[in-house]
N, C-alpha and C positions, 0 to 999 in steps of 0.2 A: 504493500500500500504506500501510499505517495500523501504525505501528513505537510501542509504547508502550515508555517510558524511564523506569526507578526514579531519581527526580532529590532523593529526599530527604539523601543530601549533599550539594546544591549552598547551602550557608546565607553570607549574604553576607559577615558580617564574621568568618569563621572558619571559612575551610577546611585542612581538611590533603589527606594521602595519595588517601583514595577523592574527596574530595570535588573538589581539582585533575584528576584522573584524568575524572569526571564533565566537569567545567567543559570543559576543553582537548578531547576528545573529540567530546561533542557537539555545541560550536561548532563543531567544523566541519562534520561530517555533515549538520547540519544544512541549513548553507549550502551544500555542496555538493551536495546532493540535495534540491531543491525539486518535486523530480515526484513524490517523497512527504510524507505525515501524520507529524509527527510529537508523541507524546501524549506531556508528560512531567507526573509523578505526583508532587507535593511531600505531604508528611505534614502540612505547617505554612505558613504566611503565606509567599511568595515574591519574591525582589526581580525586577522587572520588567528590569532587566538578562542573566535568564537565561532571555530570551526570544529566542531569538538570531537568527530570523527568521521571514515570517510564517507558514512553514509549520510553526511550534509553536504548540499549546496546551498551556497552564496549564490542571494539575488537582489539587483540593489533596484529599486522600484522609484521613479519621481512623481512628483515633487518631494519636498522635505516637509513633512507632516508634524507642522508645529502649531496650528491655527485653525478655527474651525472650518473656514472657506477649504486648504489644502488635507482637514480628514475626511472632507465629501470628497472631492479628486482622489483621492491618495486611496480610502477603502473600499469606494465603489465604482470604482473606473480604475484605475491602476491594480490593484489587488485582483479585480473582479475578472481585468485580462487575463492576468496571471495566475490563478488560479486555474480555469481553461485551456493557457497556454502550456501548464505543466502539470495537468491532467491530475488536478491533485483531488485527493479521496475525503481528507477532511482539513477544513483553516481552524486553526488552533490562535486564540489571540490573549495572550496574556495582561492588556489594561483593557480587555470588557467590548472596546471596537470592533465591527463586524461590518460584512458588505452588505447591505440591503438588500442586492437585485442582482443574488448570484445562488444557484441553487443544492452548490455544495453543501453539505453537511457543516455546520460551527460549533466548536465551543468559545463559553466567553469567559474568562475570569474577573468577573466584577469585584472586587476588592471589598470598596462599601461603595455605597450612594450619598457620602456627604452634603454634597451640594443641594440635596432635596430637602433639606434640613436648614442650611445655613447657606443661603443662595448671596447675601448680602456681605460673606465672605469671600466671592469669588466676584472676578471682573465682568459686568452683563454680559457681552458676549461668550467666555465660558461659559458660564450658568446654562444662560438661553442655548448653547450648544446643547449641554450634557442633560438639560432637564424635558430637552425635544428629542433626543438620540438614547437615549439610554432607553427608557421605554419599550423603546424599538427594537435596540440590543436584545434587550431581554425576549420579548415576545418573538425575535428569528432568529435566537441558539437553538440548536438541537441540544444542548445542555447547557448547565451555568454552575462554572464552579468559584467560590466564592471563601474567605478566609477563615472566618469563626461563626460560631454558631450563631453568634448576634446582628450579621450581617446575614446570613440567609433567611433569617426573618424580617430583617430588615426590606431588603427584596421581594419576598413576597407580601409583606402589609404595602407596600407604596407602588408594586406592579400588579401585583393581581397574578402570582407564578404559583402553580403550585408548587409545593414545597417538595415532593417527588423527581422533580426537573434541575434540582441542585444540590449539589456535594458542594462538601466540605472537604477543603486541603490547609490544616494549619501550616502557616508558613514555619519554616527553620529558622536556623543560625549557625553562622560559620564556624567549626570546629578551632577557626584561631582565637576564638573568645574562651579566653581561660583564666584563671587565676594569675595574678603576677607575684613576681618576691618582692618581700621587701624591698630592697635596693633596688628596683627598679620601679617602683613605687616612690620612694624619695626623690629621686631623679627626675622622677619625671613630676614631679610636685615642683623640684626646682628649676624645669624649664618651663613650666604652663603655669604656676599660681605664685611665683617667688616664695616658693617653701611654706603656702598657709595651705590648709584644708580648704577644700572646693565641694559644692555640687555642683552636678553634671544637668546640663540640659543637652540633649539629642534629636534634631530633626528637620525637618525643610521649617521656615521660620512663616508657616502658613496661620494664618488665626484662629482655627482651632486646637493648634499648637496652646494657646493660652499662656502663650509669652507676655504677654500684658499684665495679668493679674501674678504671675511667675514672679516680674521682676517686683511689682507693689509688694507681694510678699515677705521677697528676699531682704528690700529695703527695710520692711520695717523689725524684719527679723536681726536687721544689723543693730537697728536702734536700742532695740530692746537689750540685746545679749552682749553689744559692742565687742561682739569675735572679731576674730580673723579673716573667717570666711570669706570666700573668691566664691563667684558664680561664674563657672566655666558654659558655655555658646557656642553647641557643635549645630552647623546646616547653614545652608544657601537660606538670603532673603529671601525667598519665591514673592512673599505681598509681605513688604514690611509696610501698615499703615500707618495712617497719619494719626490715628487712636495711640498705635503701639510706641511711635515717637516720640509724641509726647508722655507717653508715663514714663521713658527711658528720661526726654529728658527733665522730668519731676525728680528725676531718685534724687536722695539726700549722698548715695553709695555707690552714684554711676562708677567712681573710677575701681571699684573691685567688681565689676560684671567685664569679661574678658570675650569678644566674640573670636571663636577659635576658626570662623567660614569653614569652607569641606577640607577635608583632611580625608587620610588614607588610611587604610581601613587598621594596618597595624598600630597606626597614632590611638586610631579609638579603642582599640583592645589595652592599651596604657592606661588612658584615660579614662576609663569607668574599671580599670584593674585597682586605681589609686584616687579615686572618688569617696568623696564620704557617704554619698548615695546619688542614683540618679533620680534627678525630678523630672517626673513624664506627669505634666498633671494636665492633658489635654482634657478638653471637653465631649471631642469625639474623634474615636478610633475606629477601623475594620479590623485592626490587629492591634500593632504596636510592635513591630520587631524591634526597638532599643529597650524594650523590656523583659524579650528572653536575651538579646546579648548581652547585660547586666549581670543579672541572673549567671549567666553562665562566667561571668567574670569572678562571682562572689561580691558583687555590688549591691547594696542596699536599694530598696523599689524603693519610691514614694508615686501614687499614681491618682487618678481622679477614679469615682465612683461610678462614672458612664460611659455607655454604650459597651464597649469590649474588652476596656481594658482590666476590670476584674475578672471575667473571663477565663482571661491570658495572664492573671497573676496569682489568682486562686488563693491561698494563704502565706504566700510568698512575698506581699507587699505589705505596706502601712497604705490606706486607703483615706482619701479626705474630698471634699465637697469641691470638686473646680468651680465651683461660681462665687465661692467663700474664699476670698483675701485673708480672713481670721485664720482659718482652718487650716491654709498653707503654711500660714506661717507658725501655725502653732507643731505643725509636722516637722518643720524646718526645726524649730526649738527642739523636738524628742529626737530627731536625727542628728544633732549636733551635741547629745549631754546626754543619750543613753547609749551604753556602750553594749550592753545586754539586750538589749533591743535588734540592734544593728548587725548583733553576730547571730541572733536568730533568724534576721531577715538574711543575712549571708544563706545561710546554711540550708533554708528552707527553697530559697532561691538557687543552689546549687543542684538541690534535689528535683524541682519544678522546672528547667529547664532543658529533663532531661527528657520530658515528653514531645518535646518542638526540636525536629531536626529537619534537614531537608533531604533526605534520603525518605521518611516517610510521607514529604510532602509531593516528592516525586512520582511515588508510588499510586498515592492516595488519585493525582491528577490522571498517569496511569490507567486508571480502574475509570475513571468517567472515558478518556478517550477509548480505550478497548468495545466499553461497551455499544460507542457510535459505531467502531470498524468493524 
């Protein structure tokens, strides 16, 4: 069979969310199923690394599909040829996009549906893209695989899918996430917080990120406790707003929040190896992969109370209100002065990320495409 694969987030030196999701997945599939084709479709120039064996081709497909005018060109006129062109059996698309007006067999990996939620997070023409198109996505998959349990019902209350029509694949974490030693621990404290204790924030610096009430927090966390504490700032601006701006620049403690921009992937296995905890207090998740790479660091969770991300940290985290400034900071207080706290969330957190890997997420996705072929 002949499996064509939307591979245009696979970009070499900046992946995030879909694009690790792509990478770690179809490396294995691939390898493990050599009795099939498998076509993967880049929009742009490809690094030959994600060739992952010989039963891939590289096929580079234009325009570059970055914008909603060139993902109607790009998935249903470009894709829609070449699927035809190369006779393929089923399109496999890992961020949820599919061709409208092509009669191939699809899956789609819808991650979540944020944007159905929090529209006035996203730039109108996104929005107005993703909240006329997704719909659509979903009513012509031949299946829908999607991250946590809380997003496949997510899915189905806001499409009207049965619940039958979608698996679940929790997403992995990279085996290089691991505990660090001390010394390398110190080290790297004194090259990222000039030797004081940090948390960690991890992720595209999107608004439900809740970088905003993050930072209120952390200030007033200074106020009160007058530590040392650094707040370290891993991820690309994607929407830094003008909301988010100015609470940056309100802090009384801007100059101990440190933005680290994207970094490689061994910086971040230091850095939540030598974290006092990570703060993931988003408002809404479809996973939260920086909170099993924590976890698997022995990093302390701190996480918010919605949509996934207890879930995905089960009894493994310190849990608090993201709409609550108090609550944050009052987390921030017990993560910063209990030490028995901290080494239970380690430890519990070392056990709890043992169920998220990507060898069973591979598998899991697997088992939906077999059952289309």
């Amino acid at each position: 069979m002949r499996i064509g694969i939307n591979a245009r987030f696979l970009l070499s030196n900046k992946m995030e969310g879909f694009g690790w999701f792509t990478y770690e997945v179809v490396k294995r599939i691939t390898v493990q199923h050599p009795e099939h084709e498998f076509i993967l479709f880049f929009d742009r120039k490809y690094d030959s690394k994600f060739i992952f064996a010989q039963n891939v081709k590289p096929v580079v497909l234009n325009p570059q599909a970055r914008h909603p005018i060139l993902f109607k060109i790009w998935f249903n006129f470009s894709i829609t040829r070449a699927l035809k062109k190369y006779k393929i059996d089923l399109f496999f698309s890992p961020d949820g996009y599919l061709s409208l007006i092509t009669d191939v067999k699809q899956i789609a990996v819808m991650h979540d549906i944020y944007f159905e939620h929090y529209s006035n997070d996203l730039k109108k023409r996104d929005f107005n893209y993703l909240h006329k198109y997704f719909p659509k996505f979903a009513e012509k998959a031949d299946r829908i695989i999607t991250v946590s349990e809380f997003s496949k019902m997510d899915i189905v209350k806001m499409y009207g899918v049965s619940p039958e029509k979608i698996d679940v694949a929790y997403n992995g974490a990279s085996d290089e996430f691991s505990p660090i030693s001390d010394e390398n621990a110190i080290s790297t404290r004194a090259k990222w917080s000039n030797d004081c204790p940090y948390f960690l924030f991890v992720g595209a610096l999107q608004p439900r990120k809740n970088l905003g009430r993050l930072l209120q927090a952390f200030d007033s966390f200074k106020v009160e406790t007058s530590s040392n504490y650094k707040l370290l700032i891993v991820g690309e601006a994607y929407f830094w707003s003008e909301e988010m701006k100015k609470v940056y620049a309100e802090m009384k403690h801007k100059e101990d929040v440190i933005f680290c921009g994207h970094i490689q992937k061994e910086t971040l296995v230091e850095l939540m190896g030598a974290a006092e905890a990570l703060t993931f207090v988003s408002y809404y998740e479809g996973f939260g992969i920086p909170i099993v790479e924590a976890m698997k660091c022995g990093c302390p969770v701190l996480v918010g109370n919605q949509t996934a991300s207890p879930e995905i940290a089960g009894e493994a985290a310190l849990i608090c209100n993201p709409f609550d400034v108090e609550t944050i900071k009052e987390a921030l207080i017990q993560l910063s002065s209990d030490e028995k706290l901290k080494e239970k969330l380690s430890i519990k957190g070392l056990q709890r990320a043992q169920l998220f890997n990507w060898d069973n997420t591979a598998n899991s996705v697997w088992k939906s495409i077999a059952s289309i072929l």
